[in-house]
Predicted model as a PDB file, atoms N, CA, C, CB and O in Angstrom, pLDDT in the B-factor column:
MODEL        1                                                                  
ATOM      1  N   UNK A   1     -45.128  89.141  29.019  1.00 92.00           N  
ATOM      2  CA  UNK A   1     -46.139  88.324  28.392  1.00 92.00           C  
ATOM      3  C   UNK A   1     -47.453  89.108  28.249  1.00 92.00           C  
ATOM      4  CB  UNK A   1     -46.357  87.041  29.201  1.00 92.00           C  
ATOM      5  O   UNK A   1     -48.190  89.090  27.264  1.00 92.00           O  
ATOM      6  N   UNK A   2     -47.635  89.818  29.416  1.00 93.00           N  
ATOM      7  CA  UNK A   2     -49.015  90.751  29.339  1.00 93.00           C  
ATOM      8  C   UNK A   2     -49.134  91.717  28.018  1.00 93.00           C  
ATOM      9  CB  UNK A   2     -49.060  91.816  30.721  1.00 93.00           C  
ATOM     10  O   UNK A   2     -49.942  91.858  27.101  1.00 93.00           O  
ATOM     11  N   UNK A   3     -47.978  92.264  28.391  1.00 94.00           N  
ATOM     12  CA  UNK A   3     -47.919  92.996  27.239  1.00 94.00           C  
ATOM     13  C   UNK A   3     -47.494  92.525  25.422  1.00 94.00           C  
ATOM     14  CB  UNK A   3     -47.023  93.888  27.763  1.00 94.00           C  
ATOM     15  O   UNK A   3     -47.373  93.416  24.582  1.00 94.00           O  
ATOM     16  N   UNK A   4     -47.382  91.593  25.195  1.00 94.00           N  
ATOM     17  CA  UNK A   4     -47.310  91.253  24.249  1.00 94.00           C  
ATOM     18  C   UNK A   4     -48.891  90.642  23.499  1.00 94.00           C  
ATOM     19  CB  UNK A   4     -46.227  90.486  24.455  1.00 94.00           C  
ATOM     20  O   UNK A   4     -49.298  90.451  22.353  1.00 94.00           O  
ATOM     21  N   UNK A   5     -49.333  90.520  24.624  1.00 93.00           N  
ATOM     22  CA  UNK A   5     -51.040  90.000  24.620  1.00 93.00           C  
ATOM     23  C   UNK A   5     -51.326  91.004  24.683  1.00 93.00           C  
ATOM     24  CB  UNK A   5     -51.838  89.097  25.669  1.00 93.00           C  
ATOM     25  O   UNK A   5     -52.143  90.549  25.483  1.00 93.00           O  
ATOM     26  N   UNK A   6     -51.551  92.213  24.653  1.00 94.00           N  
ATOM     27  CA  UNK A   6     -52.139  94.130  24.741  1.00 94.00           C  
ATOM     28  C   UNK A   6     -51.569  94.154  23.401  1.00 94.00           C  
ATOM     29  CB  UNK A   6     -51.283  95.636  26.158  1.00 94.00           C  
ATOM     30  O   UNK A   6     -52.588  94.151  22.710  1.00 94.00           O  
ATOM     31  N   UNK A   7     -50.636  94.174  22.649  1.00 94.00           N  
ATOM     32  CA  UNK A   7     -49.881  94.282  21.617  1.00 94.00           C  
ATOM     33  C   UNK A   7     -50.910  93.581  20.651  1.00 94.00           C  
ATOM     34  CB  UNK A   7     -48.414  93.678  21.796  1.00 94.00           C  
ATOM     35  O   UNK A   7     -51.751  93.977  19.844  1.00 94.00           O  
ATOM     36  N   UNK A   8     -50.504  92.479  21.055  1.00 95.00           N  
ATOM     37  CA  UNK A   8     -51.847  91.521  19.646  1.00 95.00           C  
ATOM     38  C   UNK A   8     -52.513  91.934  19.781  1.00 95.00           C  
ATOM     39  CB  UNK A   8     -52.513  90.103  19.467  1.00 95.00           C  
ATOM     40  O   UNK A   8     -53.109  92.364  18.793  1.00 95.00           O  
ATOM     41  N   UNK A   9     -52.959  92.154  20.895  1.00 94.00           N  
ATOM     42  CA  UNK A   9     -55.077  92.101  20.979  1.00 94.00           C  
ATOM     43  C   UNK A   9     -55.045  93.352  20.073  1.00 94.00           C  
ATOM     44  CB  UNK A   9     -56.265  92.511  23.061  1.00 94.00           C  
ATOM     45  O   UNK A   9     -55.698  93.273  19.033  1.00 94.00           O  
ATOM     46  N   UNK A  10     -54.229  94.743  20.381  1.00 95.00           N  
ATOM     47  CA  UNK A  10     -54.184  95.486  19.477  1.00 95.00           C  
ATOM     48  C   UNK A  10     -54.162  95.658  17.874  1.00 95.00           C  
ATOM     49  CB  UNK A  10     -53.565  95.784  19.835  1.00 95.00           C  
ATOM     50  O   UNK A  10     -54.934  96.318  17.178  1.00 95.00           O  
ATOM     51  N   UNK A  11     -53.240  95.006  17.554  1.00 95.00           N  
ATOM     52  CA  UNK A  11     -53.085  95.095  16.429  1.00 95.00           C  
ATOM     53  C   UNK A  11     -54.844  94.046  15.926  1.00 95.00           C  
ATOM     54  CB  UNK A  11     -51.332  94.514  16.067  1.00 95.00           C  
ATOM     55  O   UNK A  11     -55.654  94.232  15.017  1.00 95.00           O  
ATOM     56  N   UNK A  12     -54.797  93.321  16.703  1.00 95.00           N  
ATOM     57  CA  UNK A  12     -55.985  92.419  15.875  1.00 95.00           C  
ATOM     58  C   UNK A  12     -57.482  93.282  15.710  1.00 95.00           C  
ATOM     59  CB  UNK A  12     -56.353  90.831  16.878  1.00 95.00           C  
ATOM     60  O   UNK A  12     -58.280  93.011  14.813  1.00 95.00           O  
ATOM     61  N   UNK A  13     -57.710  94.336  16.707  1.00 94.00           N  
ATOM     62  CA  UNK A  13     -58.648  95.214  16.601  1.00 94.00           C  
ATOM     63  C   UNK A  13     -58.445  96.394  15.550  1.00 94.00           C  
ATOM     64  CB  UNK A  13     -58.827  95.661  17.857  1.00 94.00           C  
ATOM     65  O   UNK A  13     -59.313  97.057  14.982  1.00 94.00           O  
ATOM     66  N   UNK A  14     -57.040  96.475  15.448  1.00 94.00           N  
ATOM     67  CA  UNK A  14     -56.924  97.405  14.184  1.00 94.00           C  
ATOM     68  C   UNK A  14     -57.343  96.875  12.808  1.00 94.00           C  
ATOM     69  CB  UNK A  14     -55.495  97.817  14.020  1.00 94.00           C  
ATOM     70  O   UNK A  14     -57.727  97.635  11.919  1.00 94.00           O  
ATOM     71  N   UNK A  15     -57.256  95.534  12.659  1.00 94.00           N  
ATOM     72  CA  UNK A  15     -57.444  94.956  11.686  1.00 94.00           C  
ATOM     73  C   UNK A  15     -58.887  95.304  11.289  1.00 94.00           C  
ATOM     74  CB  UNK A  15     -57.101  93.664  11.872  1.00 94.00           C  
ATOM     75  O   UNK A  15     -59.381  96.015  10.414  1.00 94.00           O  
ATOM     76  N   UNK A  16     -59.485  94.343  12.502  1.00 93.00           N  
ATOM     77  CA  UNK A  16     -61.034  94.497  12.698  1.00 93.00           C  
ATOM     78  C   UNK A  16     -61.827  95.655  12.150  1.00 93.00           C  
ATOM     79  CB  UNK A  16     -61.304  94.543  14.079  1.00 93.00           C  
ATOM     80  O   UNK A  16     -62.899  95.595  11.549  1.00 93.00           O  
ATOM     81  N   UNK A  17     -60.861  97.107  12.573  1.00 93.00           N  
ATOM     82  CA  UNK A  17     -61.896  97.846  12.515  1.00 93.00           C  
ATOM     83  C   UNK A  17     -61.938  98.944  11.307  1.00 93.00           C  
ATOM     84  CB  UNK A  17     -61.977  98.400  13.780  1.00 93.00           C  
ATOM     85  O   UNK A  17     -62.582  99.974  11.108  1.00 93.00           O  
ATOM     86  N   UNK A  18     -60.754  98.087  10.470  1.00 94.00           N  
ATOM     87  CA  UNK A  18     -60.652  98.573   9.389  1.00 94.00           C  
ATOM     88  C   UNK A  18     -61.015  97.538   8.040  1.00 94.00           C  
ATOM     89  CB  UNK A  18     -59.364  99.099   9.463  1.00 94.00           C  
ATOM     90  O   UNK A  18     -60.662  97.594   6.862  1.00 94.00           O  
ATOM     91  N   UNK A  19     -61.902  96.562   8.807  1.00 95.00           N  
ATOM     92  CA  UNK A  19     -62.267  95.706   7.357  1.00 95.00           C  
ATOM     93  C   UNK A  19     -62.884  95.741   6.990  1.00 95.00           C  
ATOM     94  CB  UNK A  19     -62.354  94.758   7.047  1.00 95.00           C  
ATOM     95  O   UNK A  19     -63.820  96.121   7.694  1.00 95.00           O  
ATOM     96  N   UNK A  20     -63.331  95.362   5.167  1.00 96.00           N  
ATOM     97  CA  UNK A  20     -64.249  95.952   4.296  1.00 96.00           C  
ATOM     98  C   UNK A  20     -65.065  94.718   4.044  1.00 96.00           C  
ATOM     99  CB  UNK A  20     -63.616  96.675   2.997  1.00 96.00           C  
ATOM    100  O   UNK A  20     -64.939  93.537   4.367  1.00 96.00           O  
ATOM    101  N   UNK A  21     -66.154  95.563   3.191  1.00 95.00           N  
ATOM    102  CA  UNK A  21     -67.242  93.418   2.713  1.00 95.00           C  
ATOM    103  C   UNK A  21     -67.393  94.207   1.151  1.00 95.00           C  
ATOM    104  CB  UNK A  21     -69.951  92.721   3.974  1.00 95.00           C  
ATOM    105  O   UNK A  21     -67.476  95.426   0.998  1.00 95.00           O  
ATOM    106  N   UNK A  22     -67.401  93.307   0.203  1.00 95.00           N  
ATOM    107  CA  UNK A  22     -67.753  93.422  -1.050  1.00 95.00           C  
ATOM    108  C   UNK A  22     -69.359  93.918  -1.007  1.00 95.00           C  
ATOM    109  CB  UNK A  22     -67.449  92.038  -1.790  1.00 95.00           C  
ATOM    110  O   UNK A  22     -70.146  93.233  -0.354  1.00 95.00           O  
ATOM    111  N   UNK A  23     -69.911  95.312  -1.825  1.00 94.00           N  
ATOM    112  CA  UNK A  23     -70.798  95.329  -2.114  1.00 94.00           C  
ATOM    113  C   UNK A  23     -71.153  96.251  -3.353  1.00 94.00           C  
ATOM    114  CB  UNK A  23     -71.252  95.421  -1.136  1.00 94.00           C  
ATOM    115  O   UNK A  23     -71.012  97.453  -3.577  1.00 94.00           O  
ATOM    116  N   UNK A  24     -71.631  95.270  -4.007  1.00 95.00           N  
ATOM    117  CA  UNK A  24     -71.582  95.355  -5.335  1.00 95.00           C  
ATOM    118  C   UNK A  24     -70.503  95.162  -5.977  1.00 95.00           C  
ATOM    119  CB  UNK A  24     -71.956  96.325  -5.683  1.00 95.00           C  
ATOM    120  O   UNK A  24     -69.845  94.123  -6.030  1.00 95.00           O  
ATOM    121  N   UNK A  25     -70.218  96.588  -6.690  1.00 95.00           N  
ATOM    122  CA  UNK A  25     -68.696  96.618  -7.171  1.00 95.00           C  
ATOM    123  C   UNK A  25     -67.437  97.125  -6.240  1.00 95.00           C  
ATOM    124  CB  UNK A  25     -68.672  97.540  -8.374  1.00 95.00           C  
ATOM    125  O   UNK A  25     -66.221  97.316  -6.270  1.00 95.00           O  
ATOM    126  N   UNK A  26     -68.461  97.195  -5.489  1.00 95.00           N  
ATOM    127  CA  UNK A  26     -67.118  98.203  -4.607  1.00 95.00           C  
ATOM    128  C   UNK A  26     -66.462  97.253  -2.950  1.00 95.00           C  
ATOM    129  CB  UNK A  26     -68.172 100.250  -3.874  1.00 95.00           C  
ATOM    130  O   UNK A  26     -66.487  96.052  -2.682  1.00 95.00           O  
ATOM    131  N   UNK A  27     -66.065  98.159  -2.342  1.00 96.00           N  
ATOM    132  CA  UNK A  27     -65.393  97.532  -1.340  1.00 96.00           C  
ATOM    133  C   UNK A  27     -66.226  98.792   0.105  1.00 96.00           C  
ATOM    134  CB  UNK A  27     -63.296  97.548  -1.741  1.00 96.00           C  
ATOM    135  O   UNK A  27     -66.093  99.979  -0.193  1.00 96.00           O  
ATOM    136  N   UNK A  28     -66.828  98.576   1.204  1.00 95.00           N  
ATOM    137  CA  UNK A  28     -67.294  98.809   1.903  1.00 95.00           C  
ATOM    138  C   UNK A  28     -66.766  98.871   3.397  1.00 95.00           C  
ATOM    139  CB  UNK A  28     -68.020  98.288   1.581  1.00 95.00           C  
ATOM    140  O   UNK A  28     -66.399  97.737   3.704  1.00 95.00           O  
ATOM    141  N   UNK A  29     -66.592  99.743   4.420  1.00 94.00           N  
ATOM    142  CA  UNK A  29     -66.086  99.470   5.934  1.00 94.00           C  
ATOM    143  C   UNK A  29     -67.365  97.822   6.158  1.00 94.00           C  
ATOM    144  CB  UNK A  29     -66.525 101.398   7.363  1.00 94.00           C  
ATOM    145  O   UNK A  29     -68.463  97.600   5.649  1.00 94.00           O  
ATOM    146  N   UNK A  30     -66.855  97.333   6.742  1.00 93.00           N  
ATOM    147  CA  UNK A  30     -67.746  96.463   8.080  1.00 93.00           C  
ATOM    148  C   UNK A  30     -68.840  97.500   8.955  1.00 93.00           C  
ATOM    149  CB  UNK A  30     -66.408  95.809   9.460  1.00 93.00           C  
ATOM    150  O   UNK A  30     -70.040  97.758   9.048  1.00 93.00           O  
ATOM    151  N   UNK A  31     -67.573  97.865   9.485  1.00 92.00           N  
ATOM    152  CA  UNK A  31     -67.984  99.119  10.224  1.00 92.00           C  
ATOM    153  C   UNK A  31     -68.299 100.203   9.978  1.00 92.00           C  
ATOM    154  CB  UNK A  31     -67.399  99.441  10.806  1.00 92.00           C  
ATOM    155  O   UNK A  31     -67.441 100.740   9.278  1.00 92.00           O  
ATOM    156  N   UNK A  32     -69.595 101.200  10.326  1.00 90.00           N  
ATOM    157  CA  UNK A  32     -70.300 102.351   9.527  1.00 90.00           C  
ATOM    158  C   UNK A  32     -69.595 103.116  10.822  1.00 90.00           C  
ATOM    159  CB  UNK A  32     -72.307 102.388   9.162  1.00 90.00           C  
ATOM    160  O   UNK A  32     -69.709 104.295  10.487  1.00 90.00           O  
ATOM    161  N   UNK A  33     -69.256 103.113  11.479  1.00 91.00           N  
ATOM    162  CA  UNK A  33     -69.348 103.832  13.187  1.00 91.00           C  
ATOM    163  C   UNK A  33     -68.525 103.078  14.114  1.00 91.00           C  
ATOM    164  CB  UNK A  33     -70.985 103.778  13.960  1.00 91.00           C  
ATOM    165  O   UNK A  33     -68.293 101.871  14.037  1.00 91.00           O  
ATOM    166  N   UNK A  34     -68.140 103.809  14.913  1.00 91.00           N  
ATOM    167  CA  UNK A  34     -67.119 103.284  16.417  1.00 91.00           C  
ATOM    168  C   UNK A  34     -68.317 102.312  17.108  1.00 91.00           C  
ATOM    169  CB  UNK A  34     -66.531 104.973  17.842  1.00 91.00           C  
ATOM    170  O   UNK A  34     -68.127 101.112  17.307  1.00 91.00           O  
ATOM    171  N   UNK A  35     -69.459 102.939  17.414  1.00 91.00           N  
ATOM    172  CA  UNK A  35     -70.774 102.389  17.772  1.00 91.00           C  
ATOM    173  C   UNK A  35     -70.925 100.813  17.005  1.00 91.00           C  
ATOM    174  CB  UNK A  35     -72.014 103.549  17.229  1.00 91.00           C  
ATOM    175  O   UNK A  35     -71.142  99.912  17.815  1.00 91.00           O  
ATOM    176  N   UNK A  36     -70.861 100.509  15.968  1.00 90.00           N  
ATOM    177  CA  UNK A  36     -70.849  99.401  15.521  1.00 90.00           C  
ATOM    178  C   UNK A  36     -69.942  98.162  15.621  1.00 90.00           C  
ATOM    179  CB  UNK A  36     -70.946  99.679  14.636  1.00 90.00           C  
ATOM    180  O   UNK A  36     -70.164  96.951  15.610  1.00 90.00           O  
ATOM    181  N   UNK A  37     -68.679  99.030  15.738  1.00 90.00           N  
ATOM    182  CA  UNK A  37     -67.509  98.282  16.285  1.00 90.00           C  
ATOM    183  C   UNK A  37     -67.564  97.809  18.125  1.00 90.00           C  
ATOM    184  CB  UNK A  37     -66.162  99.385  15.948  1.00 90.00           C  
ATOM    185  O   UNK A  37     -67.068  96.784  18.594  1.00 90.00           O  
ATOM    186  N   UNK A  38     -68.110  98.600  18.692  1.00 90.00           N  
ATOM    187  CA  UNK A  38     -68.069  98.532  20.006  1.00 90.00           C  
ATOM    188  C   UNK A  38     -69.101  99.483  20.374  1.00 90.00           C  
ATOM    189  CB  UNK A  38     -66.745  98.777  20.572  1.00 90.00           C  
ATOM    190  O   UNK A  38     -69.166 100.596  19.852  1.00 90.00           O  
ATOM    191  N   UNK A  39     -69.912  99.071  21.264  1.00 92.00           N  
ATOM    192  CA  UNK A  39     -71.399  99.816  21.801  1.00 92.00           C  
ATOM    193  C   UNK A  39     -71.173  99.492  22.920  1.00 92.00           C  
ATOM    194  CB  UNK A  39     -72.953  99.374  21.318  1.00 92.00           C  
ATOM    195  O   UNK A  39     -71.360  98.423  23.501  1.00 92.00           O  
ATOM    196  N   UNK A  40     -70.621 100.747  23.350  1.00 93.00           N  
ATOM    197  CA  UNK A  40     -70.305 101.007  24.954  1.00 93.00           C  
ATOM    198  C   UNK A  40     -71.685 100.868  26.197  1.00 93.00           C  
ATOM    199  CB  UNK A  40     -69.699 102.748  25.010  1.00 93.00           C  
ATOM    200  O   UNK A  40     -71.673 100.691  27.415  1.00 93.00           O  
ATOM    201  N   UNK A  41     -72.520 101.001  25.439  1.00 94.00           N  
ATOM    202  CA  UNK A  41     -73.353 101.215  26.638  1.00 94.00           C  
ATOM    203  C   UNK A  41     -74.451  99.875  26.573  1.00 94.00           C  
ATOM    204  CB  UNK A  41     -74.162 102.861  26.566  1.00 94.00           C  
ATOM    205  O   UNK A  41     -75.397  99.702  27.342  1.00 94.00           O  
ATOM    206  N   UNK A  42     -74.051  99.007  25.459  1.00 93.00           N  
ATOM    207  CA  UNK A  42     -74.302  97.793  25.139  1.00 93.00           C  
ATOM    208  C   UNK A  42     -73.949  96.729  26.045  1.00 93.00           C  
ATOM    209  CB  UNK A  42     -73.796  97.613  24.062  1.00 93.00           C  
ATOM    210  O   UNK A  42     -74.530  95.794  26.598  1.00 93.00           O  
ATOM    211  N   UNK A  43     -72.623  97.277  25.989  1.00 91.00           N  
ATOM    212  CA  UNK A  43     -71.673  96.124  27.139  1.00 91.00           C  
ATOM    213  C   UNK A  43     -71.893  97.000  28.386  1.00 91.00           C  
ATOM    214  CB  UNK A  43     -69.590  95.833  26.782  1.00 91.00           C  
ATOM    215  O   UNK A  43     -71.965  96.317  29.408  1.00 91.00           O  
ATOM    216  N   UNK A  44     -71.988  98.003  28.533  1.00 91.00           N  
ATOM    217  CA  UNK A  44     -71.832  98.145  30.168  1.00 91.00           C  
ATOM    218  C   UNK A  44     -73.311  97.726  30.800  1.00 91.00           C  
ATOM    219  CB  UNK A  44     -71.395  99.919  30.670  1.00 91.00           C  
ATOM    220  O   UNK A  44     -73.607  97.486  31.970  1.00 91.00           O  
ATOM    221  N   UNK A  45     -73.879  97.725  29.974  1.00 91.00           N  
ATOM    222  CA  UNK A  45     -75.384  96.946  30.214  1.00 91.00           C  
ATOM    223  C   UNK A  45     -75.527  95.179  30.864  1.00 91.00           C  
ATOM    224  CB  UNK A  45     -76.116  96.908  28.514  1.00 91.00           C  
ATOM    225  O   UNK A  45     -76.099  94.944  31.928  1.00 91.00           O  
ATOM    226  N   UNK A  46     -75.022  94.306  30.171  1.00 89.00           N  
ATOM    227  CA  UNK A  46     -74.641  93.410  29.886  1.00 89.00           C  
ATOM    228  C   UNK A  46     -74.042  93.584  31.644  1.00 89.00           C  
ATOM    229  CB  UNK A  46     -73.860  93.296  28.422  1.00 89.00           C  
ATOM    230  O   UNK A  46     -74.546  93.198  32.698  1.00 89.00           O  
ATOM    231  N   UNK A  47     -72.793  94.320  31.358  1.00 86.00           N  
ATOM    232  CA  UNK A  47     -72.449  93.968  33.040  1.00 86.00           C  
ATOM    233  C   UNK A  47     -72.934  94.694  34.280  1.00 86.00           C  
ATOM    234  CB  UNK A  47     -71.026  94.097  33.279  1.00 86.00           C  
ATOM    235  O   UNK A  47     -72.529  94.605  35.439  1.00 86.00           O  
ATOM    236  N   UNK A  48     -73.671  95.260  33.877  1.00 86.00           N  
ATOM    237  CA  UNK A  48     -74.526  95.384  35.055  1.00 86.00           C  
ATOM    238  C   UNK A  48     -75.600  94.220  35.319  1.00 86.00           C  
ATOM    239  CB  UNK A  48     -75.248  96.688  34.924  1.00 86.00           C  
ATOM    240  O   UNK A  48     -75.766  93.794  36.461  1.00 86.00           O  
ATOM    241  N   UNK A  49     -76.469  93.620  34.006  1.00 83.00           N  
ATOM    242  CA  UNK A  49     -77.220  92.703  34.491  1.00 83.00           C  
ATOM    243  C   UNK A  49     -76.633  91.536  34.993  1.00 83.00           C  
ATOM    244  CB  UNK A  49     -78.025  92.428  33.672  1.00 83.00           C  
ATOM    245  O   UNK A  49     -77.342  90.811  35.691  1.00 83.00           O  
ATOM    246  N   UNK A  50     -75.110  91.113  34.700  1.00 73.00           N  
ATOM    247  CA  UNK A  50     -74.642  90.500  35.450  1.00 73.00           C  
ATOM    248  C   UNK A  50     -74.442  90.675  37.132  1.00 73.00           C  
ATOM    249  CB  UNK A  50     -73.807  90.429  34.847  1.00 73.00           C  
ATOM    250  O   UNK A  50     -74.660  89.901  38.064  1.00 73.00           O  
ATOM    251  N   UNK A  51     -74.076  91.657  37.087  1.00 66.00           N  
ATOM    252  CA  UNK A  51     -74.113  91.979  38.768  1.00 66.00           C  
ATOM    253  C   UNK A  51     -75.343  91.674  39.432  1.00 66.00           C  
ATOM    254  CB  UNK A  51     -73.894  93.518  39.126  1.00 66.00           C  
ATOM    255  O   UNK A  51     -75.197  90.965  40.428  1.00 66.00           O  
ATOM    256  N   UNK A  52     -76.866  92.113  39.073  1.00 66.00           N  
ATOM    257  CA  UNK A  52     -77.811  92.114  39.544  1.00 66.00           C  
ATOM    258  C   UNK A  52     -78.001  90.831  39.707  1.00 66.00           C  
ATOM    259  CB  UNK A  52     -78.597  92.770  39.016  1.00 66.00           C  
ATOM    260  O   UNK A  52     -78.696  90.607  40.698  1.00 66.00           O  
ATOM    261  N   UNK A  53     -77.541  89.545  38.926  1.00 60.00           N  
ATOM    262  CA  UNK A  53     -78.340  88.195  39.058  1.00 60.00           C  
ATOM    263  C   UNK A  53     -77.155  87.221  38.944  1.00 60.00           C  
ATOM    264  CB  UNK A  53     -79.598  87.917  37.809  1.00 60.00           C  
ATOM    265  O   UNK A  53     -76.812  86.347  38.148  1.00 60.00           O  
ATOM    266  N   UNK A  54     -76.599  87.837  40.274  1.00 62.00           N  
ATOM    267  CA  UNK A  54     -75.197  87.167  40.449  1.00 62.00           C  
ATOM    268  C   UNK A  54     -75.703  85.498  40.735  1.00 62.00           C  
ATOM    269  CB  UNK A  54     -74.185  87.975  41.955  1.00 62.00           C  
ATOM    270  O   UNK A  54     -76.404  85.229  41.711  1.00 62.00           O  
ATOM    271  N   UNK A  55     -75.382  84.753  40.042  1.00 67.00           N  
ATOM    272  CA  UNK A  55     -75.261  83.283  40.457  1.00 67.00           C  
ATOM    273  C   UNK A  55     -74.745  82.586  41.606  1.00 67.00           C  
ATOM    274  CB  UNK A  55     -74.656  82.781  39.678  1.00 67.00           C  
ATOM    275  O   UNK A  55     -75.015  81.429  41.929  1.00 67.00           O  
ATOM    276  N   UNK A  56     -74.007  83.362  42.171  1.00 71.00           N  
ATOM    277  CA  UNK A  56     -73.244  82.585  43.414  1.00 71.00           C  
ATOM    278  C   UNK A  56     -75.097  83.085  44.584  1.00 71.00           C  
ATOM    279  CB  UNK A  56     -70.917  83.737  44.103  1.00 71.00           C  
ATOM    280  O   UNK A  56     -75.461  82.392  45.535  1.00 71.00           O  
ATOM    281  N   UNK A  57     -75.531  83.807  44.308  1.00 71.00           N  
ATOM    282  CA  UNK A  57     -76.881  84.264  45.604  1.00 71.00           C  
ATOM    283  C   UNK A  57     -77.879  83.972  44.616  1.00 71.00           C  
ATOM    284  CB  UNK A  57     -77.066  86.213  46.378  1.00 71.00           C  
ATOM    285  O   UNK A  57     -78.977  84.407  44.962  1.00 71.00           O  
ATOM    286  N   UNK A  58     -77.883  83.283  43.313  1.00 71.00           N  
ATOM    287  CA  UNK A  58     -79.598  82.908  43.136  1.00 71.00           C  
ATOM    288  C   UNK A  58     -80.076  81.811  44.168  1.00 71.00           C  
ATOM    289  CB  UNK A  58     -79.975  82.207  41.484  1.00 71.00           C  
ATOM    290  O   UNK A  58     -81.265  81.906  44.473  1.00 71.00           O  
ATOM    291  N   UNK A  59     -79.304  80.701  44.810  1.00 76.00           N  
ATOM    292  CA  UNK A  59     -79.536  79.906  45.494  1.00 76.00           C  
ATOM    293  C   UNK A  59     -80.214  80.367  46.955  1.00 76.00           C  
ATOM    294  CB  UNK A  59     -78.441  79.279  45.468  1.00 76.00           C  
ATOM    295  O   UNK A  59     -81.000  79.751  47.676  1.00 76.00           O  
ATOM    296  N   UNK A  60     -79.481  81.954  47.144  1.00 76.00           N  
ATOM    297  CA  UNK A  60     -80.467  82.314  48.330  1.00 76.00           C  
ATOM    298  C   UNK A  60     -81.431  82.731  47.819  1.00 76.00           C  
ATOM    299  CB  UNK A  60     -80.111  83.253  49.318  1.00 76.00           C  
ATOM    300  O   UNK A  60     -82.542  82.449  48.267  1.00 76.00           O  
ATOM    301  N   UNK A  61     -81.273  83.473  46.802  1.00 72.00           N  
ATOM    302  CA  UNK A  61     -82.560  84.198  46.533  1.00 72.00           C  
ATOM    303  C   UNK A  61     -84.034  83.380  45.885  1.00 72.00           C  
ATOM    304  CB  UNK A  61     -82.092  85.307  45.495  1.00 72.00           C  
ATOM    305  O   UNK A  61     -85.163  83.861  45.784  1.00 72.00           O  
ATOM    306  N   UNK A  62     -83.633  82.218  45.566  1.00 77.00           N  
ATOM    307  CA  UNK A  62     -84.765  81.081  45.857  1.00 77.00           C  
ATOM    308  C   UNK A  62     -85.346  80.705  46.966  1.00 77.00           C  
ATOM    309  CB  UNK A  62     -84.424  80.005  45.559  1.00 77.00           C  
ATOM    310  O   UNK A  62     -86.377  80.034  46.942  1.00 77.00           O  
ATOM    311  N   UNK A  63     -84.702  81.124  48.194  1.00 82.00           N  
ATOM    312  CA  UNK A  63     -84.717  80.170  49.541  1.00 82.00           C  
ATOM    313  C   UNK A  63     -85.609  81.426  49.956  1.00 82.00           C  
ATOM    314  CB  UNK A  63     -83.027  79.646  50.587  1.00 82.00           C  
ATOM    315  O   UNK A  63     -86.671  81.181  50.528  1.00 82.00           O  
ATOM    316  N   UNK A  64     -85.258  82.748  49.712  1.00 82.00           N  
ATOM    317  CA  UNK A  64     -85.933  83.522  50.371  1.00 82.00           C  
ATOM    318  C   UNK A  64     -87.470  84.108  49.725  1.00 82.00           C  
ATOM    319  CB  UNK A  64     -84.969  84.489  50.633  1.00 82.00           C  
ATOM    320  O   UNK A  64     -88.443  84.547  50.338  1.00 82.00           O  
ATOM    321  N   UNK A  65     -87.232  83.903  48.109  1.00 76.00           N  
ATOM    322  CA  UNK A  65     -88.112  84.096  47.422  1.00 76.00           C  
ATOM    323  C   UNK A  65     -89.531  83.308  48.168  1.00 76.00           C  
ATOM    324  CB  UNK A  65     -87.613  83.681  46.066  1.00 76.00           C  
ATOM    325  O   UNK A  65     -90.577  83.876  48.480  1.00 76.00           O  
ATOM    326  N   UNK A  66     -89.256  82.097  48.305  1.00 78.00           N  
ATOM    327  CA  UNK A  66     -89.862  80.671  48.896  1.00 78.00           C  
ATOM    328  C   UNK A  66     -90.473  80.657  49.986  1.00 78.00           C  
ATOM    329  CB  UNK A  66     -88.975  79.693  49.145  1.00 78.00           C  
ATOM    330  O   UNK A  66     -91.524  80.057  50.213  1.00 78.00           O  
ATOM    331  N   UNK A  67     -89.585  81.606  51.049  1.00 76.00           N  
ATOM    332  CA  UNK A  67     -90.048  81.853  52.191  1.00 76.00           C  
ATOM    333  C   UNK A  67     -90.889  82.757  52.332  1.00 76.00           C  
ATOM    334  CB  UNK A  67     -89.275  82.027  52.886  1.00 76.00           C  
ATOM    335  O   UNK A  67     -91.561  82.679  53.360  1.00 76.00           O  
ATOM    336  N   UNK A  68     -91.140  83.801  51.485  1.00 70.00           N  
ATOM    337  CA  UNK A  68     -91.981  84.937  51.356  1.00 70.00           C  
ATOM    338  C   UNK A  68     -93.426  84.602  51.194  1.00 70.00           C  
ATOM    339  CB  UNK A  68     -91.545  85.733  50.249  1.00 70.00           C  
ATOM    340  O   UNK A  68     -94.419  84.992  51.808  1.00 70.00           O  
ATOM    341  N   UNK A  69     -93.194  83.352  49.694  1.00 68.00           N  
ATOM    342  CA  UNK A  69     -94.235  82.596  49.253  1.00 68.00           C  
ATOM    343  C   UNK A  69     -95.560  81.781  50.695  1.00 68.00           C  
ATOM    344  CB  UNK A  69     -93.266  81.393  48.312  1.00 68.00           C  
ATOM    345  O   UNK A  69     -96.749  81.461  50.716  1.00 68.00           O  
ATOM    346  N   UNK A  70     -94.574  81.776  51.514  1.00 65.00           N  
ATOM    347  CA  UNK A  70     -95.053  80.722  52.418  1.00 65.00           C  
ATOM    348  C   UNK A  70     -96.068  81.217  53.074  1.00 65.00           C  
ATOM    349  CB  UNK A  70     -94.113  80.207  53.340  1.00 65.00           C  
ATOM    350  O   UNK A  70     -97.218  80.783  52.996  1.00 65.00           O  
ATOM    351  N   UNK A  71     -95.639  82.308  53.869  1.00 57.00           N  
ATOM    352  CA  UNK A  71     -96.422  83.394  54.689  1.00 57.00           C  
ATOM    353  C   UNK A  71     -95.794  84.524  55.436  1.00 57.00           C  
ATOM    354  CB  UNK A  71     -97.140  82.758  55.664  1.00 57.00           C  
ATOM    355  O   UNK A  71     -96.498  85.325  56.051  1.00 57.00           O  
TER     356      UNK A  71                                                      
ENDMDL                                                                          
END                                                                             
């Protein structure tokens, strides 16, 4: 099953990254660049700021924020 889901997902990114948009008369990539298709350092961004402001510890990090506040 995994692999048949790696299979699609595949083929569906091949699609992706070979599709065109009308401009003008002609026919155009979507995509100018791999970068446009996928911006690696876009997403690894993204999960890093996830890590930093993990939700399961904002609840401490209010409690302690709070306590700092105090004195």
């Amino acid at each position: 099953m995994d692999q048949d889901y790696r299979n699609h997902l595949q083929a569906y990114l091949n699609f992706s990254a070979k599709a065109t948009k009308k401009q003008g008369k002609h026919r155009v990539p979507v995509y100018q660049n791999f970068r446009s298709f996928y911006d690696y350092r876009k997403e690894l961004k993204k999960i890093r700021q996830k890590h930093t402001s993990d939700a399961r510890f904002e609840g401490l990090r209010e409690i302690i924020m709070k306590g700092k506040d105090d004195g």
